[in-house]
Biopython code that builds the backbone (N, CA, C, O; Angstrom):
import numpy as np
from Bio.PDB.StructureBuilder import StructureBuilder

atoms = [
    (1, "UNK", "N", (7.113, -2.595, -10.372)),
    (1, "UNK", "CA", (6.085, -3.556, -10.683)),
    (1, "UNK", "C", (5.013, -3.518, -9.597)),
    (1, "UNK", "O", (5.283, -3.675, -8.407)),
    (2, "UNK", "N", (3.649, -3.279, -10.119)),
    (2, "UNK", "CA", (2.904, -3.458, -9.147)),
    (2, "UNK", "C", (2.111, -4.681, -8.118)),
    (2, "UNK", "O", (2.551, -5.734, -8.579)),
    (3, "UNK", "N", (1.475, -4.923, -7.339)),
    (3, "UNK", "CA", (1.129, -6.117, -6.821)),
    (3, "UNK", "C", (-0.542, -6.259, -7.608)),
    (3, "UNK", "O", (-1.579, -5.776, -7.154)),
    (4, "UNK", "N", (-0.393, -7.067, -8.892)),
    (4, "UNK", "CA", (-1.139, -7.063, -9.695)),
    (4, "UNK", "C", (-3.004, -7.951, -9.338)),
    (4, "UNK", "O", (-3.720, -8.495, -10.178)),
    (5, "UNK", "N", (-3.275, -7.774, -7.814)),
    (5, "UNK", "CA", (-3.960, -8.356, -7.197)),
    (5, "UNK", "C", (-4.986, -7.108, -6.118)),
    (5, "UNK", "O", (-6.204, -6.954, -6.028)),
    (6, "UNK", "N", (-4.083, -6.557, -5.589)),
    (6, "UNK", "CA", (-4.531, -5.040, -4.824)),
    (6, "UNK", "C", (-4.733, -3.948, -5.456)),
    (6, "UNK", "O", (-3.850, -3.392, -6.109)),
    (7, "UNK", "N", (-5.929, -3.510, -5.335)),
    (7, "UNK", "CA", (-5.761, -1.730, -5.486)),
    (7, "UNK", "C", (-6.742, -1.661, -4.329)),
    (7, "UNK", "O", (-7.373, -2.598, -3.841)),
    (8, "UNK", "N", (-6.755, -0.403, -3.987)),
    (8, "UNK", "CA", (-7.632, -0.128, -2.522)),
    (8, "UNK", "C", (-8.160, 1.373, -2.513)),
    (8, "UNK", "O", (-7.522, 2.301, -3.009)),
    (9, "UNK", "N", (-9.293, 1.495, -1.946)),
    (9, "UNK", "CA", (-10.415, 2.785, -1.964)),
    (9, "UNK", "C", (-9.942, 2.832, -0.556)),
    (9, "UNK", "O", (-10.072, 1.898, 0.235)),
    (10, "UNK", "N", (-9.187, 4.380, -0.196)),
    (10, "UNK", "CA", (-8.786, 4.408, 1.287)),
    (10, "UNK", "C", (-9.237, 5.262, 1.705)),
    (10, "UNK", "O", (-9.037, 5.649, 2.856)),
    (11, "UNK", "N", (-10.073, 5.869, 0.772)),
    (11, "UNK", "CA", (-11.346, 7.718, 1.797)),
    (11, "UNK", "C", (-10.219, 8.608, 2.270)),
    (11, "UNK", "O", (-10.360, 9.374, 3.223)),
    (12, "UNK", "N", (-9.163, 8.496, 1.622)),
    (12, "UNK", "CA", (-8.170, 9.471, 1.752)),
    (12, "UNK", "C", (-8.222, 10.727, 1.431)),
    (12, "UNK", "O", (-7.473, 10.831, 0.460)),
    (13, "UNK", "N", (-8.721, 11.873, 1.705)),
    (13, "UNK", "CA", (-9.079, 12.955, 0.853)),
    (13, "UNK", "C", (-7.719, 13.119, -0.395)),
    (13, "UNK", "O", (-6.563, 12.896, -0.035)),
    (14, "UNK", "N", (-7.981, 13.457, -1.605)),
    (14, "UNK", "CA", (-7.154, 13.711, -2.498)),
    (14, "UNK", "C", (-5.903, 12.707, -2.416)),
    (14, "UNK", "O", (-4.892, 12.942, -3.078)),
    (15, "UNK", "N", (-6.017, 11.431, -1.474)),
    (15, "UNK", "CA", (-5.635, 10.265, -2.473)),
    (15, "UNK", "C", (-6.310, 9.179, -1.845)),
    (15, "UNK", "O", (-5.894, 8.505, -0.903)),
    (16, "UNK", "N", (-7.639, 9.046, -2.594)),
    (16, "UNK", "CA", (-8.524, 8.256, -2.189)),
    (16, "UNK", "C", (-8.510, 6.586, -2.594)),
    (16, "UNK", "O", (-9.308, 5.741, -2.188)),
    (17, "UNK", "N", (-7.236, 6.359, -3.613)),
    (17, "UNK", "CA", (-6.854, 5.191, -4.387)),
    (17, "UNK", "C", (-5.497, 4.832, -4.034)),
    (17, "UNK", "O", (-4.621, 5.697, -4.009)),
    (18, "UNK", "N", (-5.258, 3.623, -3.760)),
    (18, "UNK", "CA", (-3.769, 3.162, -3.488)),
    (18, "UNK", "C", (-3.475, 2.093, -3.976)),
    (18, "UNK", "O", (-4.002, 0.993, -3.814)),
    (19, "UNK", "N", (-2.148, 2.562, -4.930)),
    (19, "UNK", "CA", (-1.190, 0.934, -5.428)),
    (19, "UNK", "C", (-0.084, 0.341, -4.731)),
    (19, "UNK", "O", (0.433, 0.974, -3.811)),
    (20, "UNK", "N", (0.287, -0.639, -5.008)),
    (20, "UNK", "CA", (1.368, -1.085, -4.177)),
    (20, "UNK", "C", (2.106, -1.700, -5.529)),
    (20, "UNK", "O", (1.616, -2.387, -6.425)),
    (21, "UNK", "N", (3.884, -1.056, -5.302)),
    (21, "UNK", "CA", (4.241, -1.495, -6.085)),
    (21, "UNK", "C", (5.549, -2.129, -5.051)),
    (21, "UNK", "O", (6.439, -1.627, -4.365)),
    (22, "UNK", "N", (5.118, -3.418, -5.364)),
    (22, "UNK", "CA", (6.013, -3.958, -4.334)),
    (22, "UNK", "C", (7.413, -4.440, -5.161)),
    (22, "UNK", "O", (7.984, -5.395, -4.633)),
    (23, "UNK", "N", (7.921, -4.001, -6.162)),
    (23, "UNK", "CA", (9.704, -3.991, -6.684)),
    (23, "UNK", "C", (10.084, -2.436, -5.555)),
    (23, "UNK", "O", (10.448, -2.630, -4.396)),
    (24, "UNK", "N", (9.997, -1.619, -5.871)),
    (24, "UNK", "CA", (10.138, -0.773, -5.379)),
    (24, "UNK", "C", (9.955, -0.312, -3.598)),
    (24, "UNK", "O", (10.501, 0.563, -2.927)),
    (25, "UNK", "N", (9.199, -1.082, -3.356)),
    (25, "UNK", "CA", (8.862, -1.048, -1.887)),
    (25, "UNK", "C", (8.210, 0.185, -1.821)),
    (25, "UNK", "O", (8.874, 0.880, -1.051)),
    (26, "UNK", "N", (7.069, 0.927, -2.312)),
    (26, "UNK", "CA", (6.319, 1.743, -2.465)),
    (26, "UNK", "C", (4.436, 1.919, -2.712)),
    (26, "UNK", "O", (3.924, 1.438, -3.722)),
    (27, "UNK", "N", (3.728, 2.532, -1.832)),
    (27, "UNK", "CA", (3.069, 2.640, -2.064)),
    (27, "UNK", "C", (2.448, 3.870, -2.379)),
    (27, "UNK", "O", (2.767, 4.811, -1.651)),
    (28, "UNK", "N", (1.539, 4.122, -3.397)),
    (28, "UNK", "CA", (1.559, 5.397, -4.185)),
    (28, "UNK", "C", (-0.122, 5.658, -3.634)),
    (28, "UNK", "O", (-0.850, 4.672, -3.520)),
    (29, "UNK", "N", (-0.622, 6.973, -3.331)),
    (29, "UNK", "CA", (-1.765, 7.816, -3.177)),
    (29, "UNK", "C", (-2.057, 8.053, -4.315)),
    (29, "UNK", "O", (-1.145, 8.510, -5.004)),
    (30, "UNK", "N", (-3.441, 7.845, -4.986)),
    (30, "UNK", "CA", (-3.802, 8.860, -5.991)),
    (30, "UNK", "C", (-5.001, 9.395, -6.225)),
    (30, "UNK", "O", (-5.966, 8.631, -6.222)),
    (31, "UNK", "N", (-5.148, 10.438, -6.409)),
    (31, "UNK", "CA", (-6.464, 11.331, -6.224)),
    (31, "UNK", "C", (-7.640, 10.717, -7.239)),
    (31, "UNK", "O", (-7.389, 10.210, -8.332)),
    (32, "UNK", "N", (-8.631, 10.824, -6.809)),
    (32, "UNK", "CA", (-9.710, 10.734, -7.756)),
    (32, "UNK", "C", (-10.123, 11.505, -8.858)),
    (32, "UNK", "O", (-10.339, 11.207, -10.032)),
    (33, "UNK", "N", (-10.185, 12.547, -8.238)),
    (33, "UNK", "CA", (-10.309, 13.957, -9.125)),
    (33, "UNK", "C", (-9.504, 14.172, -10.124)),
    (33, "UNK", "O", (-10.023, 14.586, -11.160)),
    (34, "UNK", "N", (-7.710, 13.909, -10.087)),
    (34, "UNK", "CA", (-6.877, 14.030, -11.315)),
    (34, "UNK", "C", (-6.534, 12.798, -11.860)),
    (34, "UNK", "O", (-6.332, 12.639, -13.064)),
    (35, "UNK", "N", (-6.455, 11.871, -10.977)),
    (35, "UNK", "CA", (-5.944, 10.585, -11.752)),
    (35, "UNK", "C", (-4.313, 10.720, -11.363)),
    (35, "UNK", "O", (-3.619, 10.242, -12.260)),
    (36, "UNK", "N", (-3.849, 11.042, -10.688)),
    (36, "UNK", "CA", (-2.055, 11.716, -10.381)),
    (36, "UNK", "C", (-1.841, 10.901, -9.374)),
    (36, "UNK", "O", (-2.800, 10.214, -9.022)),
    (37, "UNK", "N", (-0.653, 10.770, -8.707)),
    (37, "UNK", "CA", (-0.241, 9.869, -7.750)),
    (37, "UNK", "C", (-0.263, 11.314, -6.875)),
    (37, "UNK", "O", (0.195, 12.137, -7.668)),
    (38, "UNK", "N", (-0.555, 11.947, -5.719)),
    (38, "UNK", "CA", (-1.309, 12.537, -4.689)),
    (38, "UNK", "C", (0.558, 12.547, -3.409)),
    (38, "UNK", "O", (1.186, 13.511, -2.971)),
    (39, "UNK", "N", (0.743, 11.423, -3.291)),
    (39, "UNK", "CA", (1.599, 10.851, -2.269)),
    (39, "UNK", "C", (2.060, 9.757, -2.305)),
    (39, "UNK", "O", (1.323, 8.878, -2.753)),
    (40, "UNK", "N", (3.132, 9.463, -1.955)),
    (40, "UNK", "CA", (4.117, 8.119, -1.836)),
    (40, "UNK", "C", (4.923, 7.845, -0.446)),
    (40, "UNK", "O", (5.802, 8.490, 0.126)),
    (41, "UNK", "N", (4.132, 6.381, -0.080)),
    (41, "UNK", "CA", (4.577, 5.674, 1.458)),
    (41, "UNK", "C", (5.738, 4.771, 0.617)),
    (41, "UNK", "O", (5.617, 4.114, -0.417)),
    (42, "UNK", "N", (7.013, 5.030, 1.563)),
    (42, "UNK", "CA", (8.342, 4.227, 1.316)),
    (42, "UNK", "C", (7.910, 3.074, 2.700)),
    (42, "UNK", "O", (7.286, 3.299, 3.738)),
    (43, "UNK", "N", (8.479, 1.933, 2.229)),
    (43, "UNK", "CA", (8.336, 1.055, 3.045)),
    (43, "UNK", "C", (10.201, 0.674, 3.437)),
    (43, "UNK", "O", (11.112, 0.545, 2.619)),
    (44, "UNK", "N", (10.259, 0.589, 4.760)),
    (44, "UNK", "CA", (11.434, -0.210, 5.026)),
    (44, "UNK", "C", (12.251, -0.893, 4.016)),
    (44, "UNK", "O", (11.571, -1.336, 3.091)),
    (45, "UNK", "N", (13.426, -1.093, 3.930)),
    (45, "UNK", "CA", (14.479, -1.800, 2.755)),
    (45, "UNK", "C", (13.948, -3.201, 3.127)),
    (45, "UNK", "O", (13.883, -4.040, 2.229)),
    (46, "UNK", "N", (13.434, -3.630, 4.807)),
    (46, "UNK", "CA", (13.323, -5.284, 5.388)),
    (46, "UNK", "C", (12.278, -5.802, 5.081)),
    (46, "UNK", "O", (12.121, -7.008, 4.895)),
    (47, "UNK", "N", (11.275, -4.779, 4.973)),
    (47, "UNK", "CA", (10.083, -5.615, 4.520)),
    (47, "UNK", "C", (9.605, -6.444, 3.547)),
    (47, "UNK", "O", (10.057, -5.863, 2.560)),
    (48, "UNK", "N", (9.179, -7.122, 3.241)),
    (48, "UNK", "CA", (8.901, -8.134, 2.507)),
    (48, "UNK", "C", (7.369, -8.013, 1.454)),
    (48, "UNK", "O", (6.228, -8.364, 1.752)),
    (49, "UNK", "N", (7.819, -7.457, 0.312)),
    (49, "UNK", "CA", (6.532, -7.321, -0.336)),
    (49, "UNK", "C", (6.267, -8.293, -1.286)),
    (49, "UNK", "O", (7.275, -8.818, -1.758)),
    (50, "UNK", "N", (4.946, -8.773, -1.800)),
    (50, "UNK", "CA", (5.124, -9.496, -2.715)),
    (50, "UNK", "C", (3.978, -9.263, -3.995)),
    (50, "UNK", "O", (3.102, -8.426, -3.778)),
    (51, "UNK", "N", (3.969, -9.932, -5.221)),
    (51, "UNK", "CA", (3.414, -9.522, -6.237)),
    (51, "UNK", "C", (1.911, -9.670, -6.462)),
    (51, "UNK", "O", (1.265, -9.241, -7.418)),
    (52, "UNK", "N", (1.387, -10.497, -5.188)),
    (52, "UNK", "CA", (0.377, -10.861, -5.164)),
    (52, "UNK", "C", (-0.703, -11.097, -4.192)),
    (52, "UNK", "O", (-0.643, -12.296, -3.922)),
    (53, "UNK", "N", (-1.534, -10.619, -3.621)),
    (53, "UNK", "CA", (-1.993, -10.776, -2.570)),
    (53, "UNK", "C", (-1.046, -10.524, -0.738)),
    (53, "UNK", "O", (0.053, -9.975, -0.810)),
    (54, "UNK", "N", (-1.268, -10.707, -0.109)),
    (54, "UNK", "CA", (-0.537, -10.210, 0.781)),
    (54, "UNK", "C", (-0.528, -9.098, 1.781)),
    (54, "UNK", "O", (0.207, -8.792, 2.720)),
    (55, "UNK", "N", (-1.850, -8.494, 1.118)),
    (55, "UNK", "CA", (-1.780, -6.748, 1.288)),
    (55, "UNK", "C", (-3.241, -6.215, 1.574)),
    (55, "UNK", "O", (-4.314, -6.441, 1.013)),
    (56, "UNK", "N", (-2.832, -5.291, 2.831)),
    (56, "UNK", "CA", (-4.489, -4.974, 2.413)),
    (56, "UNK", "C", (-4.369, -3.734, 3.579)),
    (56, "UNK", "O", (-3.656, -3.638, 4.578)),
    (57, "UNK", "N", (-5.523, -2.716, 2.916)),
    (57, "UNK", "CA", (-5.852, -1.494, 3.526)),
    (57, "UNK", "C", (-7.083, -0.950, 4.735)),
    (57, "UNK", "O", (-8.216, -0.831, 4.269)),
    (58, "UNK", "N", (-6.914, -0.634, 6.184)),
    (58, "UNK", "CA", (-7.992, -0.194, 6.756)),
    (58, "UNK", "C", (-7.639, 0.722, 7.315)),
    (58, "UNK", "O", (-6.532, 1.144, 7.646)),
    (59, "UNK", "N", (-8.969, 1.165, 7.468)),
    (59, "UNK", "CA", (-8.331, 2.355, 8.841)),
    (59, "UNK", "C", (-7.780, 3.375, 8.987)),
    (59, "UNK", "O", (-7.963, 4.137, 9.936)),
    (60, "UNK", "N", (-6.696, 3.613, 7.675)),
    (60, "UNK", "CA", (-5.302, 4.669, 7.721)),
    (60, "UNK", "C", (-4.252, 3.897, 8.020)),
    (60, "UNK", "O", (-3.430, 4.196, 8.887)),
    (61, "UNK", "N", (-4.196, 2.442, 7.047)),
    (61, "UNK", "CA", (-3.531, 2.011, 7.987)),
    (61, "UNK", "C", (-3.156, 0.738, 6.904)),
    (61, "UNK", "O", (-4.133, 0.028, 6.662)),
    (62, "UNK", "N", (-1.776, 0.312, 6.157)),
    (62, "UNK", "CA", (-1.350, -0.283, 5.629)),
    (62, "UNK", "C", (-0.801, -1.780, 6.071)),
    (62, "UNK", "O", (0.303, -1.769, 6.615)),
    (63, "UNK", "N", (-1.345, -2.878, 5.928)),
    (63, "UNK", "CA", (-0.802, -4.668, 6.118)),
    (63, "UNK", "C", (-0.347, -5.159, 5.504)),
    (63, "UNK", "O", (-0.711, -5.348, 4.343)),
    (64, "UNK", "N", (0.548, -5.532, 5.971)),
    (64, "UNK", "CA", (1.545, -6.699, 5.180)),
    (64, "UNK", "C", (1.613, -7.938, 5.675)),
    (64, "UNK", "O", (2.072, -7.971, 6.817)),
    (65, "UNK", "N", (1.248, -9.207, 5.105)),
    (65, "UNK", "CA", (1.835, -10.363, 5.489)),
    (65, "UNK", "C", (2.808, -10.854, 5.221)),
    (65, "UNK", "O", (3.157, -10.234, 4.216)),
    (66, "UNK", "N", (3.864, -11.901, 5.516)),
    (66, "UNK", "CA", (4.698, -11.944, 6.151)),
    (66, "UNK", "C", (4.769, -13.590, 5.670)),
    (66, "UNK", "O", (5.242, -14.370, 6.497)),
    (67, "UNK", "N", (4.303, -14.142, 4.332)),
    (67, "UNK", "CA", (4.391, -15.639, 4.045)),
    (67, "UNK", "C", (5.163, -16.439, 5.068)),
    (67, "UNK", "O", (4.733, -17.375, 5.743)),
    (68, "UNK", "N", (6.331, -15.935, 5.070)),
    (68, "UNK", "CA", (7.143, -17.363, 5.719)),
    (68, "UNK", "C", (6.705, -17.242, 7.410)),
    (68, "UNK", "O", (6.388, -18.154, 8.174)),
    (69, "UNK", "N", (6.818, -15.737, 7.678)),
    (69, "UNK", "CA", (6.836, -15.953, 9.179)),
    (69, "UNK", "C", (5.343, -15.931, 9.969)),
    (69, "UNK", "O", (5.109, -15.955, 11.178)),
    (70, "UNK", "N", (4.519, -15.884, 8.935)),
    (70, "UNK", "CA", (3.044, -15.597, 9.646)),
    (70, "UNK", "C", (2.803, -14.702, 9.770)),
    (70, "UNK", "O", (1.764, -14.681, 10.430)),
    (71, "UNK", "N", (3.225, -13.459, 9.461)),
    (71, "UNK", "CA", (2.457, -12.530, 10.780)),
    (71, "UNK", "C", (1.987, -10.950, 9.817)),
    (71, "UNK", "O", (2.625, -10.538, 8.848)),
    (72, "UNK", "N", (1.225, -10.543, 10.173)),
    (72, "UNK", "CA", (1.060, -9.287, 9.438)),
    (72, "UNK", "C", (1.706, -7.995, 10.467)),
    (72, "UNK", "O", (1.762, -7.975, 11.697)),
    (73, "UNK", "N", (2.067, -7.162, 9.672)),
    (73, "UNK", "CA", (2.530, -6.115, 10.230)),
    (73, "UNK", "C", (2.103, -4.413, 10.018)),
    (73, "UNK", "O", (2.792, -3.655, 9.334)),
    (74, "UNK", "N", (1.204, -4.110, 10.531)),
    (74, "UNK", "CA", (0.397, -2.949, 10.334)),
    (74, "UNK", "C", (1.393, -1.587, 10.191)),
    (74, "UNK", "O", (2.301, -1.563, 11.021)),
    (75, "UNK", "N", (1.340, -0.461, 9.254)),
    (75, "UNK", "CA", (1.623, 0.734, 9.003)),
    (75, "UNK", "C", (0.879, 1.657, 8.693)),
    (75, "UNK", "O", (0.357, 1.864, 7.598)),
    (76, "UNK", "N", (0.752, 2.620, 10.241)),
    (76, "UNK", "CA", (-0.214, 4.221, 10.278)),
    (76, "UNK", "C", (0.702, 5.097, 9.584)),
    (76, "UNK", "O", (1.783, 5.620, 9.855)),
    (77, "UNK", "N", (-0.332, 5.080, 8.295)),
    (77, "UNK", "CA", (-0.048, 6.285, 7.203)),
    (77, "UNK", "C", (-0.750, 7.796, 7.287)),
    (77, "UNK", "O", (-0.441, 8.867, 6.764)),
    (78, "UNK", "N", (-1.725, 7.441, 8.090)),
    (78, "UNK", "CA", (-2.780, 8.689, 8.518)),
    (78, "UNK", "C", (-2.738, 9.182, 9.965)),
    (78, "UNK", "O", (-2.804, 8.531, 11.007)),
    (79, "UNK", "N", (-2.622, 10.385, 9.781)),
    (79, "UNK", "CA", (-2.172, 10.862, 11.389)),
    (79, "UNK", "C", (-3.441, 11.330, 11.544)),
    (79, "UNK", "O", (-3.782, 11.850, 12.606)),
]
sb = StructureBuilder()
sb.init_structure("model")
sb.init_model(0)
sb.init_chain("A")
sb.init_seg("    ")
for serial, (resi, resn, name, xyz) in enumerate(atoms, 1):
    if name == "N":
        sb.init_residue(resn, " ", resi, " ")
    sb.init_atom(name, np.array(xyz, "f"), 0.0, 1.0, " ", f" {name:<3s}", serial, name[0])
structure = sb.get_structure()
């Protein structure tokens, strides 16, 4: 199921679009050019995703907030 609130333009070459499907704890790359999922970021079993807002993309660089505990927690997807 995806987080029906996010999609994100990440200037990723050939996966310039990103979903978050937070049942799965996954976030999927997908190219512009084919429309294909490009690449897939596994997130930790601990993390905490949710269906709605929560989420957001800069940098090379994936956020998560953290409802109960406050806090966002950044993930470098781009080396």
């Amino acid at each position: 199921k995806m987080n029906y609130t996010t999609d994100d333009y990440t200037g990723i070459e050939g996966g310039e679009f990103g979903l978050l499907n937070f049942e799965d704890k996954l976030f999927y790359l997908i190219s512009q050019k084919t429309g294909q999922v490009s690449a897939t970021v596994t997130f930790p079993k601990e993390v905490i995703l949710y269906d709605a807002f929560n989420f957001s993309f800069a940098n090379g660089q994936i956020f998560l907030f953290d409802m109960e505990n406050r806090i966002w927690t950044g993930f470098n997807i781009v080396k």
